[in-house]
N, C-alpha and C positions, 0 to 999 in steps of 0.2 A: 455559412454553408456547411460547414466541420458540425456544426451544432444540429443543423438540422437532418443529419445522414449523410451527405451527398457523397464524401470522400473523406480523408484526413485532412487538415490544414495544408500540408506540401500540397498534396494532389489539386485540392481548390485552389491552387497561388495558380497552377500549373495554368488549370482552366479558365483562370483569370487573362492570364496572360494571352492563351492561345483565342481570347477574344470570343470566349463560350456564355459570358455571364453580361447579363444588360442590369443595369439599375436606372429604375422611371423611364424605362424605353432610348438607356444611351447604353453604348458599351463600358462597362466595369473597367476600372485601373486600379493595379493591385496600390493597397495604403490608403485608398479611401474611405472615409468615416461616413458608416449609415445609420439610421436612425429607424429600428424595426419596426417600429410602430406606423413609421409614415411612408419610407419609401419600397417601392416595389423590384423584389428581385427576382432575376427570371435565370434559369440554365437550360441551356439547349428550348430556349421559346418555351420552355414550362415553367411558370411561376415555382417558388421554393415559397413551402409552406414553413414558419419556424415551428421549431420543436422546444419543449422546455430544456431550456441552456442547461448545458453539461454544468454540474459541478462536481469539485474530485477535491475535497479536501484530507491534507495532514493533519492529525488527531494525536494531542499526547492522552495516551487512557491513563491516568490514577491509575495506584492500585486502590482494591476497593470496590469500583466502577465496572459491572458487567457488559457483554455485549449481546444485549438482546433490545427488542424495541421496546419494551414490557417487564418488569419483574416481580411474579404474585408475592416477593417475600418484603417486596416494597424496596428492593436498597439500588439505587442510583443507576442508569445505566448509561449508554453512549449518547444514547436520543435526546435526553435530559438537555445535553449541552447547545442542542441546535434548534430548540422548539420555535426559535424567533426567525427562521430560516423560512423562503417560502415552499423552497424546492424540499421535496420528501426525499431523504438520504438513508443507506444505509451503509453497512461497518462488512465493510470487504475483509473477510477471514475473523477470526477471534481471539485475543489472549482470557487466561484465565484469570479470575478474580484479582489474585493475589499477583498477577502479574503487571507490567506498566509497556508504556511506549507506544512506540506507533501504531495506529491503526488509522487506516484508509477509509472514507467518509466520501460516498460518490450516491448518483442516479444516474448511472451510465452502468448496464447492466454488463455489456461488449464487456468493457474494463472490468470489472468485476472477474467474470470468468476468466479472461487472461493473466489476470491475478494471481489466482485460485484454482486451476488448471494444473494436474502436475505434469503434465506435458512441456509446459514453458517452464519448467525448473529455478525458477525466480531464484535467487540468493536471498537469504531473511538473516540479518547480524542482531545477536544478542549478547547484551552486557551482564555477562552470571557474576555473582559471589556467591562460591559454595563453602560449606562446611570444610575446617582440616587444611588439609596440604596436596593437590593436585598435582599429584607425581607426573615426571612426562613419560613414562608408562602409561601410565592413565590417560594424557591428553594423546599418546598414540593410539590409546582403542578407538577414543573419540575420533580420529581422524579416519580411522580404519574402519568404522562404524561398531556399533554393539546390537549383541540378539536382544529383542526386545520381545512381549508377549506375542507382538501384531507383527513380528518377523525382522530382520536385520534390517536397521538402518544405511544410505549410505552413506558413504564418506563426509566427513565434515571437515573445517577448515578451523583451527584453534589458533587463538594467536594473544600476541600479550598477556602471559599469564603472571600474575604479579600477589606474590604474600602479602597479607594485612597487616598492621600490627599489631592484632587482636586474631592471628591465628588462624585466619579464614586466605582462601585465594578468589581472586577477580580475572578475570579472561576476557576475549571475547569468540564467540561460538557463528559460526557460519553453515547455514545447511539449505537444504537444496528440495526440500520435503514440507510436509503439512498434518503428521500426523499427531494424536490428538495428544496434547502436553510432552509433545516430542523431547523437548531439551531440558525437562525438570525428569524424565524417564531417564534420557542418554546419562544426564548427571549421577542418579542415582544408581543405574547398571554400572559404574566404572567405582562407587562405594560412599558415594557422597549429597547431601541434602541440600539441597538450592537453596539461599536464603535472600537472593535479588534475582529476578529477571526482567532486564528492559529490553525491548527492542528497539534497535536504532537504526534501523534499515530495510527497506528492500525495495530488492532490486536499486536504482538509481534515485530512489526517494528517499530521505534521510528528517530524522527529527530536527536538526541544524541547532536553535538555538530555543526550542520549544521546550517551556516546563508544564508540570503536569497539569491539564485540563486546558491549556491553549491547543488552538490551533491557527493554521494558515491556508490559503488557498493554496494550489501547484502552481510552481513557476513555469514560465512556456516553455525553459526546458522539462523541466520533468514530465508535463503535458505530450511534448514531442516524443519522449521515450516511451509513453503508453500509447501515442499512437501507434508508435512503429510494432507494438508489440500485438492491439486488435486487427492492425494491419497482415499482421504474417499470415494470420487465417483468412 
């Protein structure tokens, strides 16, 4: 039912329950297993038409690997990896070339925009090593935001900032924003040149134990959490 529009997954248990939903002309019990092609389901005495199944998958992007569906210069992109897929997917948000980590791989357009929306303020965590020695001066501007060309960022959340032994620092960076190469600009506004950026997060979706160029389906929770979030609208 969640697949085909009707409601979220909760809301349909609900409907389930409150005895709204017939399969082959009986009343539906939540936990039982249907078989779309055969048996008939109805809500409120109107058949439910299926929709092509939601997918939403976690994507480790290369660096290297663009995010477009096409690329005239020939070099690799997100699409590449799922051409064996039936469902036509695309790359919810973008990192940049030389960047890596997650990216969201859906045909759930709702999702998408809730995503990508800066209304819903998603949290997006990034794994930098930058150039030098990342004073906590420095990591104070970051947190306090810096003027950027495209106007002051804000606030960000810096946490584990740890020296290399080759002279560089690693952190992880937290923001709340989608502007374009945001956290390779913040880096450099505070006097320093990115030389990794992964992302490892957003919102409640996480890379987990994903290298680069796998991916996974969403788990029902993280499913849940994207409900709740097409749901607010």
């Amino acid at each position: 039912m969640a697949e085909a529009g009707i409601a979220s997954r909760r809301k349909c248990e609900e409907y389930i329950t409150a005895g709204r939903v017939y399969v082959n002309g009986e009343m539906a019990e939540l936990g039982r297993v249907i078989d779309p092609e055969k048996d008939e389901v109805s809500f409120d005495g109107q058949p439910i038409k299926r929709k092509q199944i939601r997918q939403v998958i976690l994507f480790y992007k290369p660096r290297g690997v663009v995010c477009t569906s096409g690329d005239p210069e020939g070099r690799k992109t997100v699409q590449d990896y799922f051409r064996e897929l039936d469902a036509r997917l695309f790359n919810v948000g973008r990192l940049d070339i030389n960047s890596e980590g997650l990216i969201v791989m859906t045909n759930d357009g709702a999702l998408a925009q809730a995503l990508t929306h800066p209304s819903y303020k998603i949290p997006k965590t990034y794994y930098v090593v930058c150039d030098g020695e990342l004073t906590g001066e420095e990591a104070a501007q970051l947190m306090r935001g810096v003027e950027l060309e495209d106007g002051m960022t804000a606030p960000a959340k810096v946490d584990y900032i740890r020296p290399t032994r080759t002279g560089k620092t690693s952190f992880l960076i937290t923001i709340r924003e989608g502007k374009n190469r945001q956290v390779r600009r913040m880096v450099e506004a505070v006097g320093h040149k990115t030389l990794l950026l992964k992302r490892e997060r957003v919102g409640e979706l996480k890379l987990a134990d994903l290298k680069p160029g796998e991916w996974r389906y969403a788990t029902e929770p993280e499913l849940a959490w994207l409900d709740g979030l097409t749901n607010e609208r």
